[in-house]
N, C-alpha and C positions, 0 to 999 in steps of 0.2 A: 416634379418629385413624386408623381402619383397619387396625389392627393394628402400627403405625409403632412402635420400640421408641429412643429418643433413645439410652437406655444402649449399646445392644448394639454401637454402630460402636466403643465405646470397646474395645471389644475387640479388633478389627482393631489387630494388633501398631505396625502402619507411623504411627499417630498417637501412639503415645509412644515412637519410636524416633528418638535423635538419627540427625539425614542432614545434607543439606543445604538452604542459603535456596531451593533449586529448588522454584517448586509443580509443576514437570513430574514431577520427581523421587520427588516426595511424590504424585503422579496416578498414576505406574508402580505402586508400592507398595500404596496405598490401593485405587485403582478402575481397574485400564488399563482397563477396556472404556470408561471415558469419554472415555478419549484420542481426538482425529480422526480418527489414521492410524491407530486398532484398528476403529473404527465404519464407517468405508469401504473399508477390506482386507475386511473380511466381508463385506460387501454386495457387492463386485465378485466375491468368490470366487463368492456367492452366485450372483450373477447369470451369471457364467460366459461362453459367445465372444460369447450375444446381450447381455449386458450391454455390453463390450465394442466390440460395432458401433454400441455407442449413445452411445458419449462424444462424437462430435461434437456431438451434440446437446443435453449438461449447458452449461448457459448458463455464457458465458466474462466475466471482466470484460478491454478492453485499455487504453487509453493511460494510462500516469501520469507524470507529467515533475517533477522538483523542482529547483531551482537553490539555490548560495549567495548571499546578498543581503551587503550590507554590517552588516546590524543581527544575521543568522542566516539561516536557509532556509525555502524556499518550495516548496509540495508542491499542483501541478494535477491530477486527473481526471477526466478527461468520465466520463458519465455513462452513457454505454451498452450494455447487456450484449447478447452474440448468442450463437444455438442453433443452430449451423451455420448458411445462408444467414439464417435470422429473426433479428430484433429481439426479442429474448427480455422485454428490459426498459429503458426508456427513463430511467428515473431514479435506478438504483442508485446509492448511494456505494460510492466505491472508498477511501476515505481516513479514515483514522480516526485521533484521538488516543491515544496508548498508554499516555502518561503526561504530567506537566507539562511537559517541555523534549524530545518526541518525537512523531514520527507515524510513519503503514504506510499507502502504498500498495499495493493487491493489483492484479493481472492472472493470467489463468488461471483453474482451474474454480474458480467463485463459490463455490461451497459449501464447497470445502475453504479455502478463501484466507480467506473469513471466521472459519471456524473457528480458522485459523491465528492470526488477527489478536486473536481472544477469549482464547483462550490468556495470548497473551503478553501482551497486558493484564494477563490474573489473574498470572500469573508478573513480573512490575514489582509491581505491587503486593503480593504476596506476599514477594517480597526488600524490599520497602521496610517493610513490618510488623513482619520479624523480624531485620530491621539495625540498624532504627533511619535509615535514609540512601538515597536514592536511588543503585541503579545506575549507573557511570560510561557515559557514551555508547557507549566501545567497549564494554563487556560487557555494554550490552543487542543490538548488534548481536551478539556471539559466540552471547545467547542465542536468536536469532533465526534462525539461523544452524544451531543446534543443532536446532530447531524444522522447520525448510525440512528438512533432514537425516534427521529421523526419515519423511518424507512420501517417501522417497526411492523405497521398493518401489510404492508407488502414480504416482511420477512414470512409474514404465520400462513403465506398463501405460497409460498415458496422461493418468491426471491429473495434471497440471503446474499448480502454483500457486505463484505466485513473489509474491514483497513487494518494495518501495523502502522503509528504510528515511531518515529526512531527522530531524536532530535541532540542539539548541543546546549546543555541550560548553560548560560550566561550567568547565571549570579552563582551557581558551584561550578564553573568552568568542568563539568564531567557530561560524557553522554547518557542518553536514556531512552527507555523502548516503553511505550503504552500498547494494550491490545486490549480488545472489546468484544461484548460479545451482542447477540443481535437487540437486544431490550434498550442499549446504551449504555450497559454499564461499564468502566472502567478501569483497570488494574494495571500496574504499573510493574512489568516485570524486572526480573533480575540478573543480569548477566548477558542474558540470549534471549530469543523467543521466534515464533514459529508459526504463521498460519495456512490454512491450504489443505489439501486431500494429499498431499507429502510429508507435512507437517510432522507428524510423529515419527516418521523415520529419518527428517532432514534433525529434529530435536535429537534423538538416540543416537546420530552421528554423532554433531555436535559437542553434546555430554565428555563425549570420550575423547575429545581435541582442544575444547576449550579450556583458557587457562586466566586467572586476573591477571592483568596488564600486559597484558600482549600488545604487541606494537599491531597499526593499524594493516601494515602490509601480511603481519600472522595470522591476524581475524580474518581476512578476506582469503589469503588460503584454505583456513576448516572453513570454510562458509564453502567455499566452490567444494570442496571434498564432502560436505554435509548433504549438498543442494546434488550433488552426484549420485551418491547415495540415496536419496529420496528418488531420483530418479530410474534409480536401478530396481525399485520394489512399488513403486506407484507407477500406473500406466498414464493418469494425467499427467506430473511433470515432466516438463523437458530438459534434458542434462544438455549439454553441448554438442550442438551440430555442428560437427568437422565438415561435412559438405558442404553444408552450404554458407560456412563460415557464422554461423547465427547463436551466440554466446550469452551467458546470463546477464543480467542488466548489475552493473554495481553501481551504490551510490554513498558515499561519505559525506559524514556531518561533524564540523571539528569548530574550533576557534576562528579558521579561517573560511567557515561557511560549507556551504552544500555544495558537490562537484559529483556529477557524474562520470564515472571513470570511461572514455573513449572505448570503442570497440575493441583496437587493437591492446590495450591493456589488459579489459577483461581475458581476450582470447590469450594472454601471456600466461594468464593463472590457470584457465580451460588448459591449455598445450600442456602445462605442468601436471596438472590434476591424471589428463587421459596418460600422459605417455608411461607417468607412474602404475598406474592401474593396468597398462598393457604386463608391466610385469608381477603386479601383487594385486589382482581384480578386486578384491574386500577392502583395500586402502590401507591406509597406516593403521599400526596395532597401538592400544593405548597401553601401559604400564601395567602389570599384574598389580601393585602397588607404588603406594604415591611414592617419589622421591625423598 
């Protein structure tokens, strides 16, 4: 086994010391150099002012947009990562399940934002092992929260990686969206919410489509019409590529848990969204006044 000793970690005090449900907590302990923000603090040290003039150029993920639906929430991202001017990557996900009744959308440097989003996977499941019980919504956004936070000395040096939190609370059976900003602080939006170098034009669609209690299959339409739009006026996002068949990521979070909607599904909303816009490019008009 090359010399591999299974016993020897039992030695490392921090696995038979009472802590806490945190597997962050139990990572500091255990192994910090496995931690994100310990592996990219060195590396930037490392690298030093030329490392530095090169963060433009670590590929970014941007738009992610999620809504409340009437059944729970609903969590869009295109697909497109960029390296300063270039198209770094055409089919990234940006959106991943976290746990059963949660997702994370990332924008910002890809490599940290993934990281981030591994993490607190292992840390959900980690409190869920040694509780017995799934995390409440709010405390997995505190834990997330906590997460963004530690990344904070690598935010002020330029890597910024931020999450959209989008979950189904269980004890009010309704969805809910958390977003953050790079300190850790927390806020709990309403209705919609939006992050990414799209962001404010995927939101000003939105605005004008969104309605309360829209059925789940309505929100995912303005979302693809929103996430269109962002993509028509930002040069990071990627709207729908007919070519080569490569469609925004969707994901739902309801009663009956988290589901990634299949490609061909997504591309059912894409097909709608484009074929519309071949005839009215600007998309649906919202109401001079409300009904």
């Amino acid at each position: 086994m090359g010399g591999f000793e299974p016993q020897a970690r039992w030695h490392n005090s921090a696995f038979l010391a009472t802590g806490s449900s945190s597997f962050t907590d139990f990572l500091t302990m255990a192994a910090p150099e496995l931690l994100p923000r310990v592996r990219h603090a060195v590396g930037h040290a490392e690298g030093g002012a030329g490392h530095a003039a090169g963060l433009t150029d670590l590929p970014h993920g941007t738009t992610i947009i999620a809504a409340v639906c009437e059944s729970g929430a609903v969590m869009v991202g295109d697909r497109r990562a960029t390296a300063g001017s270039m198209i770094s990557q055409r089919d990234m996900e940006k959106v991943f399940g976290t746990d059963e009744y949660s997702c994370v959308g990332i924008a910002g440097v890809a490599g940290i934002a993934i990281d981030l989003v591994r993490l607190f996977q292992v840390e959900l499941e980690h409190y869920e092992k040694l509780e017995g019980r799934q995390l409440s919504l709010e405390g997995k956004a505190n834990r997330l929260a906590g997460l963004v936070r530690a990344n904070l000395g690598g935010a002020m040096q330029g890597l910024v990686a931020l999450p959209l939190l989008a979950g189904y609370d269980e004890q009010t059976g309704h969805g809910r969206i958390f977003s953050f900003d790079v300190a850790g602080g927390k806020y709990e939006e309403q209705r919609f919410a939006s992050i990414g170098s799209g962001s404010v034009f995927a939101r000003g669609a939105l605005k004008k489509l969104y309605r309360d209690g829209m059925s789940m299959d309505d929100v995912v339409l303005a979302m693809m019409q929103a996430l269109y739009d962002a993509a028509d006026d930002d040069s990071a996002t990627g709207g729908p590529d007919m070519s080569r068949r490569i469609y925004p990521v969707v994901a739902t979070v309801s009663a009956d848990g988290y589901r990634r909607l299949s490609d061909e599904e997504s591309a059912g909303y894409a097909e709608a969204v484009v074929a519309e816009r071949m005839q009215v490019p600007d998309g649906p008009q919202a109401p001079l006044r409300p009904a």
